[in-house]
C-alpha positions as CSV (number, residue, x, y, z in Angstrom):
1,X,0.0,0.0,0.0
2,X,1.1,3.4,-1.6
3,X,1.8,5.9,1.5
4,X,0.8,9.8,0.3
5,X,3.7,11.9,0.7
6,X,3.1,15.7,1.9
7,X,4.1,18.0,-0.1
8,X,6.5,21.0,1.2
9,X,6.0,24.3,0.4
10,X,8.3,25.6,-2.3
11,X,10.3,28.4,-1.8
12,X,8.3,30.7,-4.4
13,X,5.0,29.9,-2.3
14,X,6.7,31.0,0.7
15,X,8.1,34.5,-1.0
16,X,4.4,34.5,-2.2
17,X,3.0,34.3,1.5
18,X,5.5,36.5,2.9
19,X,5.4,39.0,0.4
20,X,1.3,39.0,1.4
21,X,1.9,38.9,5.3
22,X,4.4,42.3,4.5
23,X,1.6,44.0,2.2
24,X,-0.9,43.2,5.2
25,X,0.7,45.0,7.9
26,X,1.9,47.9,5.6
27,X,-1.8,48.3,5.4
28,X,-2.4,48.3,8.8
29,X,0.3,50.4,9.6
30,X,-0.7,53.0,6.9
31,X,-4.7,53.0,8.2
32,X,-3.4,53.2,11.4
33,X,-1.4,56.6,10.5
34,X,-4.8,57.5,8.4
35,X,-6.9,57.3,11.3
36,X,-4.7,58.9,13.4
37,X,-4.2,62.1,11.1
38,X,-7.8,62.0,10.5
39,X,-8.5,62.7,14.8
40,X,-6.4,65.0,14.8
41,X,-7.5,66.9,11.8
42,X,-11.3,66.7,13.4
43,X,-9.9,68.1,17.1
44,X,-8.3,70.9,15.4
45,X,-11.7,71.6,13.6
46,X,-13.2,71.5,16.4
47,X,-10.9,74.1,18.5
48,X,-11.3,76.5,15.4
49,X,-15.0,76.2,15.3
50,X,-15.3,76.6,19.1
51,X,-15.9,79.7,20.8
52,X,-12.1,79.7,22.2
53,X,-10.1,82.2,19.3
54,X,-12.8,85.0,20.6
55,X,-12.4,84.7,24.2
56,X,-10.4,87.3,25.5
57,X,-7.4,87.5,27.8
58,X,-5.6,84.3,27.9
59,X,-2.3,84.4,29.3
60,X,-1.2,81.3,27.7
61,X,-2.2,78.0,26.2
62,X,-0.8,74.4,25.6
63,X,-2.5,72.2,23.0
64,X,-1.3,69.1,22.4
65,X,-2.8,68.3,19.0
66,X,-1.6,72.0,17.3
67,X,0.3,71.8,14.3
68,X,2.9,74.1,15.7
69,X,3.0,72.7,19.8
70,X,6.0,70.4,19.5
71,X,9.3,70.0,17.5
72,X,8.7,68.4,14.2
73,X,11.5,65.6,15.1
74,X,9.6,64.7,18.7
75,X,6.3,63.9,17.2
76,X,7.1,60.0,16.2
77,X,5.4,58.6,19.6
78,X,7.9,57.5,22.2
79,X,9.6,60.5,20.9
80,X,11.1,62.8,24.1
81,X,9.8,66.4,23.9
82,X,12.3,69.0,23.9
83,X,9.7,71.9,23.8
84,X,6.1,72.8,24.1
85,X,5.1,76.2,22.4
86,X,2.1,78.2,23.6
87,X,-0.8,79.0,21.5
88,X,-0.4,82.3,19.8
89,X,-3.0,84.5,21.6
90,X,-3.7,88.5,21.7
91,X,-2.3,90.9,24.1
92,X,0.6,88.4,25.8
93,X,3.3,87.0,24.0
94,X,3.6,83.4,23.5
95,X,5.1,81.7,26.5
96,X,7.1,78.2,25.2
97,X,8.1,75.4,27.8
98,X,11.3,73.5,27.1
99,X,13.6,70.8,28.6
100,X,17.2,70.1,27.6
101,X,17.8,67.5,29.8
102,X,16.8,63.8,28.2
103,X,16.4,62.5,31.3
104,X,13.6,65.3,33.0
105,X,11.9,65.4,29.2
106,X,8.1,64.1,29.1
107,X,6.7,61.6,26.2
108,X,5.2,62.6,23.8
109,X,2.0,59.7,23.2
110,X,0.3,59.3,19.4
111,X,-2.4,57.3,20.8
112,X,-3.4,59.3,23.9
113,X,-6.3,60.4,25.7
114,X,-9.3,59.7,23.2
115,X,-6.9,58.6,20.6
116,X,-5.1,62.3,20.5
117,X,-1.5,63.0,21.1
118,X,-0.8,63.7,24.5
119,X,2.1,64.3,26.9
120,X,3.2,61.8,29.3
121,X,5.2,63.0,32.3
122,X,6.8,59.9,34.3
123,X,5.7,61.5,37.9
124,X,10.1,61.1,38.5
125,X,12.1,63.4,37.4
126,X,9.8,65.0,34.1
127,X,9.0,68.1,34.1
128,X,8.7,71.3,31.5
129,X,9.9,75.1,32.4
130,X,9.2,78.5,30.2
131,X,11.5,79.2,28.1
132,X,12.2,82.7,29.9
133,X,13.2,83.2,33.3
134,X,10.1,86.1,33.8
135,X,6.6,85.0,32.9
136,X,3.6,87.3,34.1
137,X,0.7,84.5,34.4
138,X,-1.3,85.8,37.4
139,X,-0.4,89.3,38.0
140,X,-4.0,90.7,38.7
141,X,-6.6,89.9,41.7
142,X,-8.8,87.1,39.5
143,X,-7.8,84.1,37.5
144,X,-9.2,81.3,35.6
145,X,-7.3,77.9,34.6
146,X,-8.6,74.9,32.3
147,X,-6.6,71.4,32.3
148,X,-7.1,68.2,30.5
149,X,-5.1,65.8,31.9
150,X,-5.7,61.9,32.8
151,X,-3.8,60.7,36.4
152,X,-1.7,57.7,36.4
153,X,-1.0,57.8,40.5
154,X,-3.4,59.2,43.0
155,X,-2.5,59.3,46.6
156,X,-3.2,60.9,50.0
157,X,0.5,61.4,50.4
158,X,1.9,62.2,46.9
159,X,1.2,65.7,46.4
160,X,1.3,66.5,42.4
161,X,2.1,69.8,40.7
162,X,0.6,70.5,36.8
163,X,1.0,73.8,36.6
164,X,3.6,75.8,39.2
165,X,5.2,79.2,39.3
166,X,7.1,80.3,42.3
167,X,7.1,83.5,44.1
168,X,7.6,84.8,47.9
169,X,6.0,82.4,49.9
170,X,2.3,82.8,50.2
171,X,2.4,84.1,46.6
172,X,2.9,80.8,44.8
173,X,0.6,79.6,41.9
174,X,0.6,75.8,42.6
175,X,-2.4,73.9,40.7
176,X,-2.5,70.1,40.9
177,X,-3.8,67.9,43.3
178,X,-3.5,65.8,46.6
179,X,-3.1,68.7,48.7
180,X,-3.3,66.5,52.0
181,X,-6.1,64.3,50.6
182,X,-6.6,61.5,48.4
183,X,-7.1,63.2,44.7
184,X,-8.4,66.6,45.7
185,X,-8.1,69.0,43.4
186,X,-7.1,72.8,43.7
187,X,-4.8,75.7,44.6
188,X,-1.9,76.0,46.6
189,X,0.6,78.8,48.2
190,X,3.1,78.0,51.0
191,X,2.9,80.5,54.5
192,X,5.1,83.1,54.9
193,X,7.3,80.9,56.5
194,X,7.5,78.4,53.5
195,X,6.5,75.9,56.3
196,X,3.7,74.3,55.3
197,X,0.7,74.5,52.2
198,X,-2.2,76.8,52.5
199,X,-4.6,75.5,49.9
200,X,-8.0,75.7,48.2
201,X,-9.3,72.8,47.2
202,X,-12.2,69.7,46.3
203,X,-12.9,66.9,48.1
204,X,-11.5,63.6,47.6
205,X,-11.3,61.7,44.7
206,X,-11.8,64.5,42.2
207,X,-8.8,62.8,40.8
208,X,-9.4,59.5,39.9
209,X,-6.8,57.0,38.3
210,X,-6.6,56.5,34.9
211,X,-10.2,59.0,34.1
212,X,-10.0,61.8,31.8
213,X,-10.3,65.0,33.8
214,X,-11.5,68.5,32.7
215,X,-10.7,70.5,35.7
216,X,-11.7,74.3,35.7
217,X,-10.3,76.8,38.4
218,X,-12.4,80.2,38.9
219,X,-10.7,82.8,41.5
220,X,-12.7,85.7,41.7
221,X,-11.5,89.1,42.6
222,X,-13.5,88.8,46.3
223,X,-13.5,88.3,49.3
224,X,-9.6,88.7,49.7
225,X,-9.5,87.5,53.3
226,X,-6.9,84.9,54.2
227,X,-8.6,81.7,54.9
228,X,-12.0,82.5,52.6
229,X,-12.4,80.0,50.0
230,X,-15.7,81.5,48.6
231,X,-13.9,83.5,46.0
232,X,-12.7,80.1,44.3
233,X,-14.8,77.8,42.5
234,X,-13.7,74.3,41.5
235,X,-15.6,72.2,38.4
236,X,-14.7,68.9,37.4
237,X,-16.2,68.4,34.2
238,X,-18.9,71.0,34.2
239,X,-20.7,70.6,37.6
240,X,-19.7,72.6,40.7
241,X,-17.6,71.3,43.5
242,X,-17.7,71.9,47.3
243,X,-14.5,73.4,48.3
244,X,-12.6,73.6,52.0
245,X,-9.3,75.4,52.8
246,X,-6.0,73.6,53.6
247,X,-4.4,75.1,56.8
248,X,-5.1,78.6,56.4
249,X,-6.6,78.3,52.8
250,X,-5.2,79.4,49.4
251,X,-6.1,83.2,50.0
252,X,-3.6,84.2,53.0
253,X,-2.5,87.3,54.0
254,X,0.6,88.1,51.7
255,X,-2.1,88.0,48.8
256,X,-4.6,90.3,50.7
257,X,-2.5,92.5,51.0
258,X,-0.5,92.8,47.6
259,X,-3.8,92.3,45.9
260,X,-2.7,89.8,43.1
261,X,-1.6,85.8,43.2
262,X,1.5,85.8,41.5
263,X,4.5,88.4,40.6
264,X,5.1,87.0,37.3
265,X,9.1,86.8,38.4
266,X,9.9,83.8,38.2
267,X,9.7,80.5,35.1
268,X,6.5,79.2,34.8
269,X,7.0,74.9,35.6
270,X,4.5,72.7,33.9
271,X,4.5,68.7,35.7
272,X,6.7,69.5,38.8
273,X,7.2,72.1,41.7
274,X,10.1,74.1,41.7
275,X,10.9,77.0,44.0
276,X,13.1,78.4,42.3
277,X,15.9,78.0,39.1
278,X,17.9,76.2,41.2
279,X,16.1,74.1,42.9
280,X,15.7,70.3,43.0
281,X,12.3,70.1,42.0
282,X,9.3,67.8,43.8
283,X,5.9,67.0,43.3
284,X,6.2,65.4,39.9
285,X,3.0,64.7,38.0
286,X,2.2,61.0,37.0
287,X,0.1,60.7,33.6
288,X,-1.3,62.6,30.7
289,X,-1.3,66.1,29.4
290,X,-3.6,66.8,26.5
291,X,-4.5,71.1,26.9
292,X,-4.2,73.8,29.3
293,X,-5.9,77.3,29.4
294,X,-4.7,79.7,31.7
295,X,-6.8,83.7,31.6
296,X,-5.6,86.6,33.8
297,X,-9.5,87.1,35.0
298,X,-12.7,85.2,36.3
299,X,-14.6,83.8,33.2
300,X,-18.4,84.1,33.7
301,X,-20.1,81.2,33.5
302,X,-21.1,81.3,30.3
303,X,-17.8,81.4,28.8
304,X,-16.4,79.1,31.5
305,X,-19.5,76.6,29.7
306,X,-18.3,77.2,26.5
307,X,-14.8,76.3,27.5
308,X,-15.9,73.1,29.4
309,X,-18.2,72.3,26.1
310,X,-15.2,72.5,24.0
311,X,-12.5,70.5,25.9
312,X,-15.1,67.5,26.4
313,X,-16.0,67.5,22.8
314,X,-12.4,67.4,21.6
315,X,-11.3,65.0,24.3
316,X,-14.2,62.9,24.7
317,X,-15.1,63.8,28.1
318,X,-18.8,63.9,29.2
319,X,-19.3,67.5,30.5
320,X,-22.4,68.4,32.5
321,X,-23.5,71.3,30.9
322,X,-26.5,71.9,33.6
323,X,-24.4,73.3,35.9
């Protein structure tokens, strides 16, 4: 009895199949860099089309999916991001972040929050500073401060910085969150001592692990009595948060009585706390980065809605847009 023999593939079958497997994933790879091209193309429609070029008096503005945010050779992802430019914007120059150290530079992500390129900051050692040593950010009495961002550590204990500009103590601008408490969200200054954090800020678990985020800040011109925390309002994506003071709350009495939050003399720090140029810095944030807003007054609440409305559309965050 005859035994079938099986038949090997011959070498020209195999180029065949190979040469397939290669035109496969070229496909892929190309429709994945279609798709990707064609969410960013739709989140910058949707910042031009939003009611954000005709709001007045932003300070400064960092938007991860703008044509012109990053270096052209730090946008492959993995990449290590040398610099961040700010938005061009009327009345205030733009303000630029940079990092020259490899080590301390953030990540920049293809496939970030909602598919978008983000920042990632390591919560270690990465952090971003403005390019020039004097940045005026907060210089008058009211302030109001939009951030994106999605948490990759949230403690009780691990206080993190996103946006940080030192001045005397009591005059800091310090937003982040875990300001004693597990994933509170808020403001911060040191006392005049630069002994311990006087803060404005949510209850806990505003900041939750690993959940897109858009956090909105409101200072308002009044009360400016040290302690007070009804001049600050905290939103997490559209609806209105309780607020408590930390020690001696966020308002104390260096601010009350020079009548403005910050003296714009110092770098502006975006993922860490620094006190000053030469300090070691602390307080590193841990996840992503996608867009920050920063205005030199109190929005009112409609604008503050269409700011809200905009960032969840673009980032695909549900908003509440009752509140």
């Amino acid at each position: 009895m005859l035994r079938k023999k099986n038949k090997a593939f011959s070498l020209v079958e195999l180029s065949v199949v190979i040469v397939i497997v290669m035109i496969m994933i070229a496909g892929l790879i190309q429709s994945s860099r279609i798709i990707g091209a064609m969410r960013i193309s739709t989140a910058r429609n949707v910042t031009q089309s939003s009611a954000m070029p005709w709001i007045n008096y932003i300070v400064t503005w960092y938007d991860a999916t703008a044509s012109d945010a990053f270096n052209e050779s730090d946008t492959d992802d993995g990449d290590k991001i040398s610099r961040w430019n700010g938005a061009e914007v009327r009345y205030t120059d733009r303000i630029n972040l940079n990092q020259t150290d490899d080590d301390k530079k953030p990540i920049y992500t293809a496939n970030g929050m909602y598919g978008l390129p983000s920042v990632k900051f390591d919560g270690v050692n990465d952090f971003l500073g403005s390019e020039n040593l004097e940045q005026s950010i907060l210089t008058y009495r009211s302030a109001s401060v939009f951030i994106v961002f999605e948490p990759k550590t949230v403690t009780s204990n691990d206080k993190r910085s996103i946006i940080y500009q030192p001045s005397e103590c009591g005059r800091e601008f310090d937003v982040g969150y875990s300001f004693g408490s597990k994933g509170n969200f808020g403001i911060a200054s040191s006392s005049e001592s630069c002994g311990q954090t006087n803060a404005t800020a949510s209850g806990i678990d505003f900041v939750v692990q690993n959940e897109k985020i858009v956090a909105s800040l409101i200072i308002y011109q009044k009360p400016m009595v040290a302690g007070d925390t009804s001049n600050i309002k905290v939103f997490r994506n559209g609806y209105l948060e309780n607020v408590y003071k930390v020690n001696n709350g966020y308002t104390s009495s260096l601010i009350e009585s020079s009548k403005k939050y910050s003296d714009g003399s110092n770098r502006l720090y975006i993922g860490a706390r620094k006190i000053n140029d030469n300090a070691i810095p602390t307080s590193f944030f841990n996840g992503l980065l996608g867009e920050m807003i920063v205005f030199n007054r109190s929005l009112n609440n409609e604008d503050r809605k269409e700011i809200e409305k905009y960032l969840g559309k673009k980032w695909g965050i549900k908003v509440n847009y009752e509140q």
